[in-house]
ROTORMI-788945 format. One line per field, with one value per residue (C-alpha): residue number from 1; x, y, z; residue in three letters. Coordinates in steps of 0.05 Angstrom, whole numbers, padded with zeros to 5 digits, m for minus. Each point is the difference from the previous one (the first is absolute). Layout:
# residues N
num	c(NUM:...)
px	c(X:...)
py	c(Y:...)
pz	c(Z:...)
residuo	c(ALA:...)
# end
This chain:
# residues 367
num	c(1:2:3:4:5:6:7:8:9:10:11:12:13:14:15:16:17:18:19:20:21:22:23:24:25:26:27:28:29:30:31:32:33:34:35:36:37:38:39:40:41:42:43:44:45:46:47:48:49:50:51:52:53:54:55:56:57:58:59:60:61:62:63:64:65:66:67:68:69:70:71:72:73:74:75:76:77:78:79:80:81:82:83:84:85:86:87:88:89:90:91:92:93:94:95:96:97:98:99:100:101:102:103:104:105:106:107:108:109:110:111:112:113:114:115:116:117:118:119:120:121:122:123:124:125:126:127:128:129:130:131:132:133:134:135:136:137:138:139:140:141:142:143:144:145:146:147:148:149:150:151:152:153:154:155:156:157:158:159:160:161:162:163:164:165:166:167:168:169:170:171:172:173:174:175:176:177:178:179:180:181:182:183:184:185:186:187:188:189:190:191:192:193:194:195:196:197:198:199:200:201:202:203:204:205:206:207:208:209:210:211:212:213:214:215:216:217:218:219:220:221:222:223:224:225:226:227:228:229:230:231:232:233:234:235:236:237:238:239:240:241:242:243:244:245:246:247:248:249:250:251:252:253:254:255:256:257:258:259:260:261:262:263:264:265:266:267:268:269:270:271:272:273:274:275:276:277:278:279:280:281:282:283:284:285:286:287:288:289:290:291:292:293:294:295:296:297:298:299:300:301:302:303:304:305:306:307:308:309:310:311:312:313:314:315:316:317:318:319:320:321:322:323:324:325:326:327:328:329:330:331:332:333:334:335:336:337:338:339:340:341:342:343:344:345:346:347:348:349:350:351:352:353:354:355:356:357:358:359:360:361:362:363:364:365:366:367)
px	c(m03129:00057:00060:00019:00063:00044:00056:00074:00020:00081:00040:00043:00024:00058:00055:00063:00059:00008:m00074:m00051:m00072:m00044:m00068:m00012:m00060:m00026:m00021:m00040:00030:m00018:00032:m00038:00004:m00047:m00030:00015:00044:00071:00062:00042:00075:00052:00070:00070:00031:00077:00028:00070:00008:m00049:m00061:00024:m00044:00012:m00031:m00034:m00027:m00023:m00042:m00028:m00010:m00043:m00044:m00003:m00028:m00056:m00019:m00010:m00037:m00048:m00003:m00083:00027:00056:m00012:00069:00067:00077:00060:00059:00063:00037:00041:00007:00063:m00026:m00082:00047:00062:m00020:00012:00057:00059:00035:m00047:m00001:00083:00005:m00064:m00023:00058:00021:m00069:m00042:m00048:m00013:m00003:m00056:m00036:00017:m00039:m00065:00002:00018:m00048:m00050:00013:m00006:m00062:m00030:00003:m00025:m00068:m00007:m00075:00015:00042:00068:00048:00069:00036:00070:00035:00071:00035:m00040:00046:00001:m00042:m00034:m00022:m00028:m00058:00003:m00025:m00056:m00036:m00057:00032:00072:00014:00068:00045:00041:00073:m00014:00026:m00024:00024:00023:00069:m00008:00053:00049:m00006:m00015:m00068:m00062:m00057:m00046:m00036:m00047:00042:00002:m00080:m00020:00047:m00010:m00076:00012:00054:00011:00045:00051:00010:m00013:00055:00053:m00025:00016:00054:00038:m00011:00013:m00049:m00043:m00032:m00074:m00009:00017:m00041:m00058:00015:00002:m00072:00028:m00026:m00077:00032:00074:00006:00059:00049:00055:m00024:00058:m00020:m00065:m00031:00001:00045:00006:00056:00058:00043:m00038:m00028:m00082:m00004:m00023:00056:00044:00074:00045:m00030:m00078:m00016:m00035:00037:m00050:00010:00077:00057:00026:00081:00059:m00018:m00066:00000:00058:m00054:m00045:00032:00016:m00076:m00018:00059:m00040:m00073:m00032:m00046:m00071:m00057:m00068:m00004:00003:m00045:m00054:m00002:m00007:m00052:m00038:00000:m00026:m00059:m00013:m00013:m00038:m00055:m00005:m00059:00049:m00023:00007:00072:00014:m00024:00030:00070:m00007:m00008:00055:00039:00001:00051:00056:m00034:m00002:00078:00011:m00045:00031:00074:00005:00017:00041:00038:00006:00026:00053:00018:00015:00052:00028:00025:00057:00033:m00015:m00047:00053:00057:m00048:m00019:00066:00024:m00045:m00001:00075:00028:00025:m00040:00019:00000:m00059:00003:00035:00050:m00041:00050:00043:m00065:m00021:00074:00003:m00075:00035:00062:m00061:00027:m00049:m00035:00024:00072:00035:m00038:m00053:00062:00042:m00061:m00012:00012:00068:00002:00048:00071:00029:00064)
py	c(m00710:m00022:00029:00053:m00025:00051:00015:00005:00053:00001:m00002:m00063:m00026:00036:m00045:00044:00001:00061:00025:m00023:00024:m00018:00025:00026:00012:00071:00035:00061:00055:m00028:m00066:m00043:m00053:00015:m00075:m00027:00065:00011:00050:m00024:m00009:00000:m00012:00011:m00049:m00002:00041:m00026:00035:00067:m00027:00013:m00027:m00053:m00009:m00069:00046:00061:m00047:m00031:00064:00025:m00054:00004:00075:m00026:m00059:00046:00044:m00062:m00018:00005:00005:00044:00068:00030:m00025:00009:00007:m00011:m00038:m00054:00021:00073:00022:00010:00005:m00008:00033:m00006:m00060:m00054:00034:m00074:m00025:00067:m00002:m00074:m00007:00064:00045:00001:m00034:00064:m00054:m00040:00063:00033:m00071:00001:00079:m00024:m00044:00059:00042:m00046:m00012:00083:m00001:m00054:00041:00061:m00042:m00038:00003:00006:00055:m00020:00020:00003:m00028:00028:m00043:00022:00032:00017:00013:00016:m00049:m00019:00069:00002:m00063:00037:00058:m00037:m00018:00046:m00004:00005:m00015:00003:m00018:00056:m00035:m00012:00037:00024:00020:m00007:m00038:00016:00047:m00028:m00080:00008:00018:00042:00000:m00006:m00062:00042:00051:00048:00005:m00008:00042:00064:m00008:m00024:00048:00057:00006:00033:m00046:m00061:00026:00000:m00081:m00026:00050:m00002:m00072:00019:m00039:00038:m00034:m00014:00064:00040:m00050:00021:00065:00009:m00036:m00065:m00044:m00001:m00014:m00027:m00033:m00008:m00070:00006:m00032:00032:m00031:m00028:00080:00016:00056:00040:m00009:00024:00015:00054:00062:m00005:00064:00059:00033:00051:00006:00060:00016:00000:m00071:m00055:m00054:m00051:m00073:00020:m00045:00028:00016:00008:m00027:m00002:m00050:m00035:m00006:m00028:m00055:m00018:00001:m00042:m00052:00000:m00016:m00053:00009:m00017:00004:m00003:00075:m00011:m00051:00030:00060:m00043:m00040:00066:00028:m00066:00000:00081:m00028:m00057:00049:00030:m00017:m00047:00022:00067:m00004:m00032:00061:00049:m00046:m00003:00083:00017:m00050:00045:00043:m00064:m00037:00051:00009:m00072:m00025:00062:m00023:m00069:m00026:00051:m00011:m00086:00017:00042:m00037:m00059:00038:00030:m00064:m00001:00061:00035:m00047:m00058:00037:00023:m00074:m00033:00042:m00002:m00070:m00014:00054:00002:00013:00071:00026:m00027:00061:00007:00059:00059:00044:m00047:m00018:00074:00004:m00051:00023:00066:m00030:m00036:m00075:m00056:m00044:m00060:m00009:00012:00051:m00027:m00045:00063:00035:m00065:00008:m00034:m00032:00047:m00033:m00022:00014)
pz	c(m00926:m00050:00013:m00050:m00055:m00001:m00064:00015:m00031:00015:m00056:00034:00062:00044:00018:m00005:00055:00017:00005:00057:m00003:00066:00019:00070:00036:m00010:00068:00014:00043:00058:m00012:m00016:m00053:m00059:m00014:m00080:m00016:m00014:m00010:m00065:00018:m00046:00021:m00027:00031:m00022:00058:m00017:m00054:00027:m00031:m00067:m00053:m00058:m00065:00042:00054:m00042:m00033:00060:00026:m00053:00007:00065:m00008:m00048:00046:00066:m00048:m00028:00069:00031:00073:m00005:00029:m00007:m00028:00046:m00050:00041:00011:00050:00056:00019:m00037:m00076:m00025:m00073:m00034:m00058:m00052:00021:m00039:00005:m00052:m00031:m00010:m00013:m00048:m00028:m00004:m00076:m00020:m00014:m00025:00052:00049:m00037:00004:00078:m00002:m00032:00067:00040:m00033:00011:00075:00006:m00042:00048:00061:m00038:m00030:00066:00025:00071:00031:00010:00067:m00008:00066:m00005:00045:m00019:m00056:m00067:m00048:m00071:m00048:00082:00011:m00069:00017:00069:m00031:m00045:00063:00026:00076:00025:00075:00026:00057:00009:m00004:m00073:m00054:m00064:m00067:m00079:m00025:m00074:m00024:00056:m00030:m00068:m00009:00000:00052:m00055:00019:00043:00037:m00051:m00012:00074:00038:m00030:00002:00080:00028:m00062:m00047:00038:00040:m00043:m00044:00065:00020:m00072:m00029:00078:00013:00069:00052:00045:00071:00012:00032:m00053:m00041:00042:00003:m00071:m00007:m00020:00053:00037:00059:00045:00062:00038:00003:00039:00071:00058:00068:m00020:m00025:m00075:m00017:m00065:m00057:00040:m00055:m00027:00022:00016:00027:m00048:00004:m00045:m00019:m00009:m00070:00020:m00029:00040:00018:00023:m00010:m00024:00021:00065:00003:00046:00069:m00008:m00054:00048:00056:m00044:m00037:00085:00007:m00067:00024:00072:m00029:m00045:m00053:00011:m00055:00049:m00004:m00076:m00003:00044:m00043:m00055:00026:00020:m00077:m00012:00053:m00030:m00065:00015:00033:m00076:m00056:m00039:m00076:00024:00024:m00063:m00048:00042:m00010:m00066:m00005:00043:m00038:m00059:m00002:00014:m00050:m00051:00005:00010:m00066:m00040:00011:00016:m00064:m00019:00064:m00009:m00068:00022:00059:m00037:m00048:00058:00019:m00055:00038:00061:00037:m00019:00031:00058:00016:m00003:00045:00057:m00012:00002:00028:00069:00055:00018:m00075:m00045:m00045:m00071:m00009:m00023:m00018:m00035:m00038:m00018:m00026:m00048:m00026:m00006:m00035:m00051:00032:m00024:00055:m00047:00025:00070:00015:00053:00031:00010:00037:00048:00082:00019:00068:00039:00009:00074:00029)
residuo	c(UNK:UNK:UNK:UNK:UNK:UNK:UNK:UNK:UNK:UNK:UNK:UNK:UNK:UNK:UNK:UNK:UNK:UNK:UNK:UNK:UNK:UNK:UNK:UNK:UNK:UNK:UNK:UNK:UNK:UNK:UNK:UNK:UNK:UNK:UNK:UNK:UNK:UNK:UNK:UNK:UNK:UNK:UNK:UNK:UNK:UNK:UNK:UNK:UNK:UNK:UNK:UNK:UNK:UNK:UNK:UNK:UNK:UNK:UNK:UNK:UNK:UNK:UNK:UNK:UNK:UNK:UNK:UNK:UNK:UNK:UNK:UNK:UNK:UNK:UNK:UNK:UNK:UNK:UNK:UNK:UNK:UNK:UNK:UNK:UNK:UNK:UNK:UNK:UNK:UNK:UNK:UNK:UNK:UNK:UNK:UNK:UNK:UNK:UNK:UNK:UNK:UNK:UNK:UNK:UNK:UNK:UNK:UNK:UNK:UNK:UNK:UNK:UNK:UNK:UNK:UNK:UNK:UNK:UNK:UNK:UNK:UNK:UNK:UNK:UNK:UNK:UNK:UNK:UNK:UNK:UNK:UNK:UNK:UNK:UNK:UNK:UNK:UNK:UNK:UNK:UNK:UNK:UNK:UNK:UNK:UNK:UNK:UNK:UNK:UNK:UNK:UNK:UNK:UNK:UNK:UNK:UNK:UNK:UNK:UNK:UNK:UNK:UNK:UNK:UNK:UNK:UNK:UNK:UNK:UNK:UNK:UNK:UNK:UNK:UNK:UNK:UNK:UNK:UNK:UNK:UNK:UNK:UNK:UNK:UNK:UNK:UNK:UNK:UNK:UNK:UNK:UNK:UNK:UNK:UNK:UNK:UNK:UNK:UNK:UNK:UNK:UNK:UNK:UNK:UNK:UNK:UNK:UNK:UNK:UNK:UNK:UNK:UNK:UNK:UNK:UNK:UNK:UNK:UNK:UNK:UNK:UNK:UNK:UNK:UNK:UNK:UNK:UNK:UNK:UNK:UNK:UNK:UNK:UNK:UNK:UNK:UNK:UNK:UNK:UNK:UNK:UNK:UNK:UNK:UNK:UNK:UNK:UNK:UNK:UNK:UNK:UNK:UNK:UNK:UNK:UNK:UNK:UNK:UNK:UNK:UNK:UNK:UNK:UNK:UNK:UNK:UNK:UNK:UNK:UNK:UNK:UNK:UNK:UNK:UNK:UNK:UNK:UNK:UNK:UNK:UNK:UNK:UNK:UNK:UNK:UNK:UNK:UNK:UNK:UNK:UNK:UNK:UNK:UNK:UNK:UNK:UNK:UNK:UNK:UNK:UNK:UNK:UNK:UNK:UNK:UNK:UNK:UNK:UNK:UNK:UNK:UNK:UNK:UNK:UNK:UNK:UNK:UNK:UNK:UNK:UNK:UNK:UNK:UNK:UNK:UNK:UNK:UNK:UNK:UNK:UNK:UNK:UNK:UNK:UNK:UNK:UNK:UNK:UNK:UNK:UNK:UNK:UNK:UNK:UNK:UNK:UNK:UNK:UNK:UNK:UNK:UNK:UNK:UNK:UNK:UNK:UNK:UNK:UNK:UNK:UNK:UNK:UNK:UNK:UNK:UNK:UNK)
# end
């Protein structure tokens, strides 16, 4: 019998430094190899620079998303990133300061991309497993919290860098976090800004599942710089996955420096999600996808636009300033002066002038 012609129906080719998409073997849960089928891969794969994203890479991403979704063989698709020390911060603030800061035109250009690349992982046919591998921050926890799945080593760390850099987590954090982890709470992750660990990401229902990464003496141990015992404080409230103090945050930075960081654990509970799903009626898995879907999607469709458009006038001011200096600034001080800021708003100051110079970080003078 002829063999059946297939259509292509990928919108183009991905050849993008930066982004790697592989196909690898699906197995069942016992192991073995599945014969002609597949788990989609897509990589991050600028770990110098904390797999930050560039216009290049969202758009290869994107495509990469609709590919793995066209694709006949693939069962299940891994989001993820290179190396083990960032899944993504976010989008590469040195192209933001040097090419979009000031150009509020160009920027909301660069968040039709963005919103595109988020709208990709939402659509895509086959569930999607996000392999947090290190940090997900800010604009990386936003496409980390498109996917259906989230598994985490527990060394990395999660949160929101809006408000703190010139910005607001509205390119996803605002619509999904509240509808993941409450209200409450999502208003502390993107008002705050302050990062929280995997365990309180799990804890918080954030994540399907963690696995340990720190290998002492050949035996996984848990994050040692935070508590992961329930336990309470003084005032009643639970302190699990909270950043130890004193000595016992002493002892544990000794037990980090001890270790290495290994990924198997990671990987294994990756590859089991992976080996769950495959055992599922495939149009069946996709339906019930696209229901629980909903309630990101309907917050994501209602606001995106809204959201690009005011993103892109935001960088005449705030998200200019914010940029610059975590782009420029030295390395122990990457934020603007807030209160010098919030006086010279008070005092009615115009952002055209000296007023985003005066509010820059200074390297701190030597003796």
């Amino acid at each position: 019998m002829a063999a059946i012609q297939v259509k292509n129906h990928d919108l183009a080719e991905i050849s993008v430094p930066g982004v790697k998409v592989e196909k690898i073997p699906a197995k069942t849960p016992d192991g073995k190899v599945a014969q002609g089928l597949y788990n989609g891969w897509i990589w991050l794969d600028n770990p110098q620079q904390f797999n930050s994203y560039t216009t290049e890479m969202v758009k290869a991403v994107t495509l990469a998303f609709r590919a793995l979704s066209n694709a006949r063989d693939v069962s299940t698709v891994v989001f993820t990133g290179a190396g083990d020390r960032a899944f993504c911060t976010g989008g590469n603030t040195k192209e933001y300061a040097e090419y979009y800061a000031g150009h509020p035109q160009e920027y909301r250009q660069y968040m039709r991309l963005f919103n595109d690349m988020v709208s990709a992982i939402l659509a895509c046919d086959r569930p999607v497993i996000c392999r947090v591998n290190g940090m997900r921050i800010g604009g990386g926890q936003e496409i980390g919290m498109a996917c259906d799945f989230s598994v985490a080593q527990d060394l990395a760390r999660f949160g929101q860098a809006g408000p703190k850099h010139g910005s607001a987590p509205i390119g996803g954090a605002t619509d999904f976090l509240p509808v993941v982890i409450g209200a409450e709470r999502a208003m502390a992750a993107c008002v705050l800004c302050e990062p929280f660990s995997a365990h309180e990401a799990y804890h918080m229902g954030m994540l399907t599942d963690i696995t340990p990464a720190l290998k002492v003496d050949d035996s996984f141990v848990a994050n040692p710089l935070v508590e992961t015992a329930r336990i309470y404080d003084e005032y009643g409230r639970l302190v699990f996955g909270r950043s130890k103090t004193g000595e016992a945050l002493k002892a544990g930075k000794a037990l980090l420096a001890k270790g290495k960081v290994d990924l198997s654990a990671l990987d294994a509970k990756v590859e089991e999600l992976c080996a769950k799903i495959l055992l599922t009626f495939p149009d069946c898995t996709t339906k019930t996808l696209e229901e629980l879907r909903k309630p990101k999607l309907e917050a994501w469709n209602r606001n995106k636009e809204d959201s690009r458009a005011w993103l892109a006038l935001n960088m005449m001011t705030e998200a200019r300033a914010g940029f610059i200096a975590f782009n420029e600034g030295p390395k122990d001080d990457r934020e603007i002066d807030f209160v010098k800021l919030r006086q010279a708003l008070a005092r009615n100051e115009s952002w055209v002038g000296p007023l985003h110079d005066s509010i820059q970080p200074k390297a701190k003078k030597t003796a």
